[in-house]
N, C-alpha and C positions, 0 to 999 in steps of 0.2 A: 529274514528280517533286515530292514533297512539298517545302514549306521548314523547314528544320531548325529547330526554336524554339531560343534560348539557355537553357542552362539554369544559372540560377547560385546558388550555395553559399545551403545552408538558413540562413532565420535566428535557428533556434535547434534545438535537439539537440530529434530526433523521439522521441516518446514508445516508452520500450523496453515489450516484453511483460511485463515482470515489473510495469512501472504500471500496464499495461491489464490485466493479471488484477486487480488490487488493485481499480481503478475500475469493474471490472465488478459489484463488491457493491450493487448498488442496491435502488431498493425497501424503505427502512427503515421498520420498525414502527416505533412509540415508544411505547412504555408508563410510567405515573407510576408509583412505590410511594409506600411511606409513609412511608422514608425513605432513607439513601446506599446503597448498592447496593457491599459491601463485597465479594461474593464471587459469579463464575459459576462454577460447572462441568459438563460438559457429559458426558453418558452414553457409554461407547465403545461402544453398543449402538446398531444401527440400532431406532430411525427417530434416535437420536440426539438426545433430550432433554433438556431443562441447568434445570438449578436455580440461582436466583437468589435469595440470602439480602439480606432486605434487612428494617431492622427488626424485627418481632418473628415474622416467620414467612421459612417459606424456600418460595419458589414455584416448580413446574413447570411447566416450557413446554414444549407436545408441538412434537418436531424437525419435522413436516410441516406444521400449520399454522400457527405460530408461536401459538399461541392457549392461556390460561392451561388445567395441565390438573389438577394436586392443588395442594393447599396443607399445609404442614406448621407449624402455628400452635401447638402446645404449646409453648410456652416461656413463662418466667416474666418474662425480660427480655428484652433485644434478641440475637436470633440471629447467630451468626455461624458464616463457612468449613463451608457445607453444601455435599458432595461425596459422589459416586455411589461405590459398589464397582464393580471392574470389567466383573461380569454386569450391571451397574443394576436387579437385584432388592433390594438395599440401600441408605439414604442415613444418612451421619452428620453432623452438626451439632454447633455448639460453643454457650456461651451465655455473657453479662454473671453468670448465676448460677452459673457453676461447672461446671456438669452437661454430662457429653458425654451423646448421646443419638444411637440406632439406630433409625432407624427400616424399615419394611416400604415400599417404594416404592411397590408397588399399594395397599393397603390403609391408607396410613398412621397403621399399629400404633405403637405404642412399643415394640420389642421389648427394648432394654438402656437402663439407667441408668448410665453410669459415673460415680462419685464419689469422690473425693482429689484434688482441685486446690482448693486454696483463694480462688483469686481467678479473676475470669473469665478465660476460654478462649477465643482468637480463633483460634487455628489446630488443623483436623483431618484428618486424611489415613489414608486407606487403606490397607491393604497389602497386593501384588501379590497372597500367598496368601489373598485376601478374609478369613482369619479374625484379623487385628488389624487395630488401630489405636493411631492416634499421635496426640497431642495436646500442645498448648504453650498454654503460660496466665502470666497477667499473677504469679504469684507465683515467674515465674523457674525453672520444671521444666519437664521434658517428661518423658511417660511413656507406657508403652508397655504395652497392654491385650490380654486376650486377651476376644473376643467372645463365643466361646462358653460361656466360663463368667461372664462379666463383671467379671473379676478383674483387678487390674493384677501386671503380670509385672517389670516394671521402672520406676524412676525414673531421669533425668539430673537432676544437679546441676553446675552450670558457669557457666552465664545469668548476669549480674549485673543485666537489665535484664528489662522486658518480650519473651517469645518470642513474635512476627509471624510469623513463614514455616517452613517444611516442607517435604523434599521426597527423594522415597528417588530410587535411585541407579537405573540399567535394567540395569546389568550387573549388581547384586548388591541383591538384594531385600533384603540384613540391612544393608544400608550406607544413612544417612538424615544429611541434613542441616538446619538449622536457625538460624536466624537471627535477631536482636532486637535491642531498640532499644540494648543494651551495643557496637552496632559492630561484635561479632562472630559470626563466622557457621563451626561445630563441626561437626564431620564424626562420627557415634556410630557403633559397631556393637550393635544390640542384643542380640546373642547376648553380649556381655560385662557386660549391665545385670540380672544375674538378683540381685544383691546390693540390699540396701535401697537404700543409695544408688551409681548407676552412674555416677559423676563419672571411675571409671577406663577408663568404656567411648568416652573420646573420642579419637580416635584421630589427627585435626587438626583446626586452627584457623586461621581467614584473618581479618585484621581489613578492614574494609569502608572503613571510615573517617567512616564516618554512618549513624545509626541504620537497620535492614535493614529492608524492608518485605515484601518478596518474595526467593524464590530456586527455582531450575530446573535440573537437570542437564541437558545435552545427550543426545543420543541415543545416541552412544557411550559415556558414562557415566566419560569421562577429564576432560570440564571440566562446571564449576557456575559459575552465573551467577549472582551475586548485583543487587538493587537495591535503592536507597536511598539520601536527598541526590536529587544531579539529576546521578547517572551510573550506569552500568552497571561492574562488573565481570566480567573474566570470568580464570577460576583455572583453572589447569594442578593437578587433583588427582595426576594419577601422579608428576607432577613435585615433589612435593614443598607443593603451596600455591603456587606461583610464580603472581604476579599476570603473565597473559597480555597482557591487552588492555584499558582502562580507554574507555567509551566517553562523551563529556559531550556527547550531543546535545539535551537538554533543558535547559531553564530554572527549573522548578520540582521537585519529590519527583516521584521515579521509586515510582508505588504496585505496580504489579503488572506481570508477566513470567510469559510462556507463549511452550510450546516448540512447532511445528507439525511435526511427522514427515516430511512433503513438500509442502506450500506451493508458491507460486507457481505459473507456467505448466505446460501437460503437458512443455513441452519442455526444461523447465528446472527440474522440480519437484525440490525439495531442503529438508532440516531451513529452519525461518525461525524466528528470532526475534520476538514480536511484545511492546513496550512500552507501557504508558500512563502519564499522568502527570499532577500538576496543572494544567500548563499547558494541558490539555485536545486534547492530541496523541496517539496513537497511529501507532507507529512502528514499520516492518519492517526489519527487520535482517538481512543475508542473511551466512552462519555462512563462508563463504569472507576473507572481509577484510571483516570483521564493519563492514559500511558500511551506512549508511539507504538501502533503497530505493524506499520511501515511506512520506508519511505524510500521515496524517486528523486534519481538525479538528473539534473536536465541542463544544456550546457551553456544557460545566459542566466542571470538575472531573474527571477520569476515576478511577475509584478501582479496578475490575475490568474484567476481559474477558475471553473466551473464545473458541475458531475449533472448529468442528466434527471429525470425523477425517474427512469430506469434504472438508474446504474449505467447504462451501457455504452456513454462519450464522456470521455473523461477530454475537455481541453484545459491548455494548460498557453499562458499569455507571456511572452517574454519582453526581456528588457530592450531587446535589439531588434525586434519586431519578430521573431519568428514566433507561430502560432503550430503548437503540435497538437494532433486530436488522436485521440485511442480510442479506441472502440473494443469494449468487452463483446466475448463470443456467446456468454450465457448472460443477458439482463435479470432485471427480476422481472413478474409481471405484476403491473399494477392494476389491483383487482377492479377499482372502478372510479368514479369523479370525472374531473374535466383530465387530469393525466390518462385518463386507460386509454390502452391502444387497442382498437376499433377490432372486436371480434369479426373473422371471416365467418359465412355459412358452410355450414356442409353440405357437402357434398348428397342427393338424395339417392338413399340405398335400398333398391328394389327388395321387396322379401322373398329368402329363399324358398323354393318348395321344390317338390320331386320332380315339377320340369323341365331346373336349369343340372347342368351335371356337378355346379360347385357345390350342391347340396348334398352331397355325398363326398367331398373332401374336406366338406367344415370341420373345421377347428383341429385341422392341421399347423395350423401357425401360431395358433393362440400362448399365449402364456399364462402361466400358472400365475395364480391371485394371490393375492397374500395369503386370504385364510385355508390356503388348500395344502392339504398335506403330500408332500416331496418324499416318493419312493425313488434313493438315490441307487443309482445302479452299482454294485462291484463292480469295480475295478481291479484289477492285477498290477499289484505293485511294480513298478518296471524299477527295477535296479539297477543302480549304476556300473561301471566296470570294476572298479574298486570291488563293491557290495558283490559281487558276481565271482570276484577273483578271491574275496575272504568266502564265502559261500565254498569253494571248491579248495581252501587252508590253502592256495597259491600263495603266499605271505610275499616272495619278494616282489612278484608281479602288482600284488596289491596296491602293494608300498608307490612303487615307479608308477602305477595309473595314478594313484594320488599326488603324485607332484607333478605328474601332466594336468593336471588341472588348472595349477599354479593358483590355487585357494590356499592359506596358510591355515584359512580355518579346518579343511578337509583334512590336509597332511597331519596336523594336530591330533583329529580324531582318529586317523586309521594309525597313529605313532600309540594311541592311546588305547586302542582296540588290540592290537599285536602285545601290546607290553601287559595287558590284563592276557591273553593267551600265552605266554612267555613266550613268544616267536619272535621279539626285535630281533635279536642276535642273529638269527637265521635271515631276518628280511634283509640284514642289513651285510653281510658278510658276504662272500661268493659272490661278489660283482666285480664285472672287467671295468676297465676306463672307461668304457661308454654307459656303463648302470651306475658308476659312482658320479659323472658330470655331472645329472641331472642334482642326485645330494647339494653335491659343495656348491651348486648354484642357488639353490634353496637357501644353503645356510648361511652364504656370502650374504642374499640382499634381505634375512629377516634376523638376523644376528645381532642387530642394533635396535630390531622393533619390541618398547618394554615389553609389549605382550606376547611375544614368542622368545624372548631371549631366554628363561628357562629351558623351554625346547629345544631349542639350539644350541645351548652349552652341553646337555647333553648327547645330543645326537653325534656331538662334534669330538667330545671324548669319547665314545664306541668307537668313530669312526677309526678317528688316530690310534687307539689303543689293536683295531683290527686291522687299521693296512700301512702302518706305520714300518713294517719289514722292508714292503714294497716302495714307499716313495722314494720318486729319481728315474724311475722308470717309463713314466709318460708326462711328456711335457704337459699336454693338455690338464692334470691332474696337478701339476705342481703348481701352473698356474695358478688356478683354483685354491688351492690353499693359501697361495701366497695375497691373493688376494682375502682370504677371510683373515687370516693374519694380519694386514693390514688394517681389516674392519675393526677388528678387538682392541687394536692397539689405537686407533681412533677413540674406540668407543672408553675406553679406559681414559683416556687423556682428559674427554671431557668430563667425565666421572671425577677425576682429580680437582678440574676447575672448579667443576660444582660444590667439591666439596669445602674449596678456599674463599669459595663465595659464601657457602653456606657459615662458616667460620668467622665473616667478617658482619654478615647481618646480626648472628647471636646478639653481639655483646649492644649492636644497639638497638634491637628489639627489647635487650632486657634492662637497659639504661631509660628508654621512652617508657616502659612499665613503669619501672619503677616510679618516674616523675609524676605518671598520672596518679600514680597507689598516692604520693603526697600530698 
């Protein structure tokens, strides 16, 4: 019979699946631009291409090789919030000049010029029925365009600061939110904005409490996340505005916030939260008790980011212009819409009969199905050297394979095996200098480990009490002692500290009780 190893309490919490999907993104590109890297967004189109505005043009990057694939360079100044339509036969961009701007994603045409904002425009966004768009600009409006004729349809007036962030609702394509550096973050209908000025089409207002940078509706389309400062909010819309859940996991300006649809593990896959920030963190936030459950360091600035409708390109936009992409080795699949990725045909597979000869090696390869029942084969215990040496009451040899192992949990068990057969005394007696080295090496480096030091004060008194005639006789052995000797008196020392330490917290642990008991 085998001997049972001890097995004792981990020393620290084993890494959950939702880490090991996150650290599975390996393999990162890094590309320079030419300057901060203000905006991804990423195509809901298979192969899934993301444009990255940075500087005075906005670059595409095809979803399969990660390798640059257009460039959208008209602009008079520095570009900004280039984002796909839904089909990803469109992209629009904002600019330092004023100008929104439509472009032709294959061919990149200029197809529309919008003009009426007077100061530049950093934020633009799509609208579900592809044919508008939204836009927010540093003169404190947003307004709301129609593409096909290239007209604006409406204005809001409300902003008192710079408008940063965008973002319509999933449940209701005429419901859009927005946010700027006034702290507050308005909730419009545009179907009430058909008047010059639509200051009456706001329908609420949440104040953030520091200038907004980004905002996101959940998936459900009852809460909006807003960021900005170095926290997260998150608002109960049906509720009235109610501030839900405020999260301050970061240290520096929360820049940007995206929502991922189902994230995470397959077995666990659910909406996530994904943050970045100046502190140069990107952080997952899982939408149950909105807690971090992981996060990446990265070595600029993060000012954008993006995750695929796969999962599978995670990029991430910095402050200094470097652009890193990841790419996960298992995506998820999405099963169907305008995201699914384009099933291949199979392959056509002739039917076996008795004239081909692999019709008499069928189902040689196959594997067993779930529902079929597994006649597991015996096997023959293979025992270890240890397990082989108590098998045959070898006791001191036993001993000596168990600390060739140099497992402290093994030697524990064969010290505990021998001492239930009364044979320590014998394992441990009757060694020359070269069967006691392997000991006092043992006992030198676990002598100070809490969880073996019982073991080791014992083994350590046998030993001395059995060859305690004989020291002086071999250097190699004096050594050795002199060194666990040294360990103890180490280990004591700090024992003594601990305890003056422990002595000087009492009285004001129980000084701070008492205060609060008043």
């Amino acid at each position: 019979q085998k001997l049972d190893v001890k097995q004792y309490p981990t020393r620290a919490l084993r890494e959950t699946a939702e880490g090991k999907f996150w650290r599975r993104f390996k393999a990162p590109i890094v590309s320079k631009q030419f300057g901060p890297i203000t905006n991804i967004d990423f195509c809901q189109v298979y192969p899934y291409n993301f444009a990255v505005t940075a500087a005075t043009r906005v670059v595409v990057y095809n979803g399969n090789t990660k390798q640059v694939g257009r460039n959208f360079g008209r602009f008079k100044d520095t570009a900004t919030s280039g984002c796909f339509r839904s089909d990803g036969k469109l992209l629009v961009a904002g600019g330092l000049d004023s100008i929104v701007q439509v472009f032709d994603a294959n061919s990149r045409a200029v197809l529309r010029q919008l003009r009426g904002h007077k100061r530049p425009v950093h934020v633009t966004r799509w609208s579900p029925d592809r044919l508008h768009v939204l836009s927010g600009s540093d003169d404190v409006t947003v307004r709301w365009w129609d593409v096909s004729s290239g007209k604006q349809l409406a204005r809001f007036d409300g902003h008192t600061d710079y408008v940063r962030a965008a973002a319509v609702s999933p449940a209701n394509s005429e419901t859009w939110a927005t946010g700027g550096y006034d702290h507050i973050c308005k909730l419009w209908d545009v179907r009430a904005g058909g008047a010059a000025s639509g200051s009456d089409a706001c329908m609420m207002q949440v104040d953030h409490g520091a200038p907004i940078e980004d905002c996101v509706f959940l998936p459900s389309g009852s809460l909006l996340v807003t960021a900005g400062g170095s926290h997260l909010c998150v608002w109960d819309i049906v509720g009235g505005g109610r501030l839900l859940h405020k999260l301050t996991n970061f240290q520096k300006t929360v820049t940007c916030v995206k929502v991922s649809p189902f994230a995470g593990p397959a077995s666990a896959a659910a909406p996530r939260l994904l943050a970045g920030s100046l502190d140069g963190h990107v952080k997952i936030i899982e939408l149950d008790g909105f807690k971090v459950t992981h996060a990446s360091r990265y070595p600029a600035p993060v000012l954008s980011l993006g995750l695929s409708p796969d999962c599978g390109t995670l990029a991430v936009g910095m402050a200094d212009g470097t652009l890193v992409v990841r790419q996960h080795d298992r995506p998820h699949a999405v099963a169907s819409g305008p995201s699914a990725k384009p099933q291949r045909r199979e392959r056509y597979k002739p039917r076996l009969t008795a004239a081909n000869f692999r019709f008499f090696i069928r189902g040689q390869g196959e594997r067993a199905a779930r529902a079929d029942h597994i006649v597991a084969a015996r096997r023959r215990a293979r025992l270890q050297p240890y397990d082989a040496l108590l098998k045959q009451f070898r006791h001191r040899e036993a001993l000596t394979a168990a600390l060739g192992t140099g497992r402290a949990d093994v030697v524990s068990s064969v010290v505990g095996e021998l001492s239930a057969r009364g044979a320590l005394p014998q394992a441990l007696g009757g060694r020359d200098a070269a069967g006691l080295l392997p000991l006092l090496r043992f006992l030198v480096r676990h002598a100070a480990n809490p969880r073996h030091a019982a073991l080791c004060a014992g083994l350590t008194h046998r030993v001395l009490d059995a060859y305690a005639p004989v020291v002086g006789l071999a250097p190699a052995v004096d050594q050795r002692l002199a060194a666990l000797r040294d360990v103890v008196a180490e280990e004591l020392k700090t024992c003594a500290t601990l305890m003056e330490v422990q002595g000087m917290l009492e009285p004001l642990l129980a000084a701070s009780l008492s205060g609060l008991s008043l």
